[in-house]
C-alpha positions in Angstrom: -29.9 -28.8 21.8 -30.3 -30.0 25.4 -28.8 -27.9 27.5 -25.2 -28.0 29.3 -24.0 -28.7 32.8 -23.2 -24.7 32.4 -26.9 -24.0 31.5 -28.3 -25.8 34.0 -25.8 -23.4 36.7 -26.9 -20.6 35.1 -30.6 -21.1 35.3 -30.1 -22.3 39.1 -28.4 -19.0 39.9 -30.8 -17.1 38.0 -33.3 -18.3 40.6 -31.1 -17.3 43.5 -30.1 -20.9 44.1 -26.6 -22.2 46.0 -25.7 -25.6 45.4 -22.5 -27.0 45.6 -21.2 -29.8 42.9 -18.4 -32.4 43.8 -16.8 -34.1 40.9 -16.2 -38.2 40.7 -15.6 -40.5 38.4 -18.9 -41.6 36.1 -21.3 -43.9 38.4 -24.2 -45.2 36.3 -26.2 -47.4 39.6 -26.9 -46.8 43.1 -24.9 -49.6 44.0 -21.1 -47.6 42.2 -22.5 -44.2 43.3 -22.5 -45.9 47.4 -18.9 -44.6 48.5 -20.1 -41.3 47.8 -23.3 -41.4 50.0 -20.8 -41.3 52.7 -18.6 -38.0 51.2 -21.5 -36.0 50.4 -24.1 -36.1 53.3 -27.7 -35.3 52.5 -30.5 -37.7 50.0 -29.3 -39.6 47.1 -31.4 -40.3 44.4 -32.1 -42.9 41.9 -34.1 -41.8 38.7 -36.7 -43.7 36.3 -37.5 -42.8 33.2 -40.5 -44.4 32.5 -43.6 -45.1 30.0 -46.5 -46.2 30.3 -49.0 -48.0 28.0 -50.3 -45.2 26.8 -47.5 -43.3 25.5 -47.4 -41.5 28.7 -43.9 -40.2 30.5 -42.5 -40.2 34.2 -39.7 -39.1 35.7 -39.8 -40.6 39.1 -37.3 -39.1 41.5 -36.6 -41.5 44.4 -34.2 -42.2 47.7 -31.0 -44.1 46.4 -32.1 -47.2 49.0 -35.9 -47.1 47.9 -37.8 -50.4 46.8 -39.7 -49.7 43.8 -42.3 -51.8 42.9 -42.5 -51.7 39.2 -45.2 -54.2 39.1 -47.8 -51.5 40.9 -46.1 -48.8 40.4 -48.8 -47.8 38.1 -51.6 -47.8 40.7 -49.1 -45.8 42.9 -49.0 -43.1 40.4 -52.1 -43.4 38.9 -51.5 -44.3 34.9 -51.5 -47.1 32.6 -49.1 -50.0 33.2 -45.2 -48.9 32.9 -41.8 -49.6 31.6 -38.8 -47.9 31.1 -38.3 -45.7 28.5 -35.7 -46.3 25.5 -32.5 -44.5 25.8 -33.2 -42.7 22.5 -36.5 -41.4 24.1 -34.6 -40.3 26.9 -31.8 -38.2 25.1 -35.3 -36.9 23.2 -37.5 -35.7 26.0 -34.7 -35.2 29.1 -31.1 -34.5 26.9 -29.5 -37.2 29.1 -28.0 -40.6 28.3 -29.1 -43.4 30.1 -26.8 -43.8 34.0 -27.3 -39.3 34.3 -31.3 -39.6 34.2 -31.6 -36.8 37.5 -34.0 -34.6 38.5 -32.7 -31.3 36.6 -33.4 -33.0 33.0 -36.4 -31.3 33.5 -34.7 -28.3 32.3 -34.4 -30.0 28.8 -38.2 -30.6 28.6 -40.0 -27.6 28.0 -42.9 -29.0 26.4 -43.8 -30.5 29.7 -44.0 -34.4 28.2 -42.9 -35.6 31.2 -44.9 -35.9 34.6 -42.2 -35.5 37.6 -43.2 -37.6 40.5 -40.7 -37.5 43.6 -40.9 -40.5 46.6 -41.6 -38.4 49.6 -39.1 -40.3 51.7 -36.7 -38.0 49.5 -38.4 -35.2 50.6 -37.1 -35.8 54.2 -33.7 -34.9 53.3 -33.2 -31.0 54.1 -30.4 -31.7 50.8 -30.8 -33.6 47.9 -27.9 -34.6 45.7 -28.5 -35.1 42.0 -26.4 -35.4 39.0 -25.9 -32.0 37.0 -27.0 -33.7 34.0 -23.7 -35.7 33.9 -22.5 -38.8 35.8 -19.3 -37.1 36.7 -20.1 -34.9 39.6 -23.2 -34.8 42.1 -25.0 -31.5 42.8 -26.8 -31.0 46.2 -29.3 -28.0 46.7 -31.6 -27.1 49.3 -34.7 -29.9 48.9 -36.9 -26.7 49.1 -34.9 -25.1 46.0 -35.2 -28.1 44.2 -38.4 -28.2 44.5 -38.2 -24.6 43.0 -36.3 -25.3 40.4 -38.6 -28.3 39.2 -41.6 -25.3 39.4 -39.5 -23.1 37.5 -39.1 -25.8 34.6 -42.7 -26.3 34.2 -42.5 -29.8 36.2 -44.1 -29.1 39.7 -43.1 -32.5 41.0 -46.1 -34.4 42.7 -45.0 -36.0 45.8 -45.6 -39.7 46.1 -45.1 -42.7 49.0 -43.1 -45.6 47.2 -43.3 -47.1 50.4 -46.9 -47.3 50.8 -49.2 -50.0 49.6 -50.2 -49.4 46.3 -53.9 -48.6 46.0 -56.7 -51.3 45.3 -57.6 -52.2 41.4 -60.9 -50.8 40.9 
């Protein structure tokens, strides 16, 4: 059973983590979720699930305004070539339905099948909002915390620079 927007609270305060949650209505893109960038200062994210050829899983974590290039977003990250995962994969491996894929779904993956990768422009932000495993409310925390919180999961999330070139084919 994945676990609940109550879980996840618990498990952040049982690492001595603050974070303050603001409820909304659902917002399922960057583009519905924009009104709130302005209420609730700090980095937004947008969140990929993605596989690649191999049967290989990513969670990339990036800035809400980020360009991804999906075409080399392989090289970037260093894996086979990718696509987005199938909703039922998703619900499998993170708990979440597709429009709350966020950063704590890593809580629902304790096996580890899925390789967090977050876009270091993120990492700017001294807060990071995120969905609490629900489209209804964003959650910001401490970019350091979540950081923690991704360690504490199993998911020690790699940093990576969406914004640089991706690296030559070999």
């Amino acid at each position: 059973m994945p676990a609940t927007r109550q879980d996840l609270f618990d498990h952040l305060e049982s690492l001595g983590i603050e974070t303050t949650t603001h409820e909304h209505p659902p917002v399922f893109t960057v583009a519905e979720s924009e009104a709130l960038h302005d209420q609730i200062p700090g980095g937004h994210t947008k969140n990929l699930f993605l596989k690649d050829a191999k049967g290989r899983l990513f969670l990339i974590i990036a800035e809400a305004h980020a360009e991804v290039a999906m075409k080399t977003l392989h090289k970037t990250i260093g894996c086979a070539r990718l696509s987005f995962g199938k909703p039922d994969l998703l619900m499998e491996k993170l708990g979440v339905a597709a429009g709350s894929v966020t950063a704590f779904a890593a809580i629902n993956d304790p096996s580890g099948d899925v390789t967090v990768r977050i876009d270091q422009t993120l990492l700017d932000h001294d807060i990071i909002n995120c969905h609490p495993l629900q489209n209804t409310a964003t959650t910001a925390i401490a970019r350091d915390d979540l950081l923690r919180f991704l360690e504490s999961t199993g998911h020690p999330a790699e940093p990576i620079d969406l914004a640089a070139p991706p690296p030559a084919a070999d």
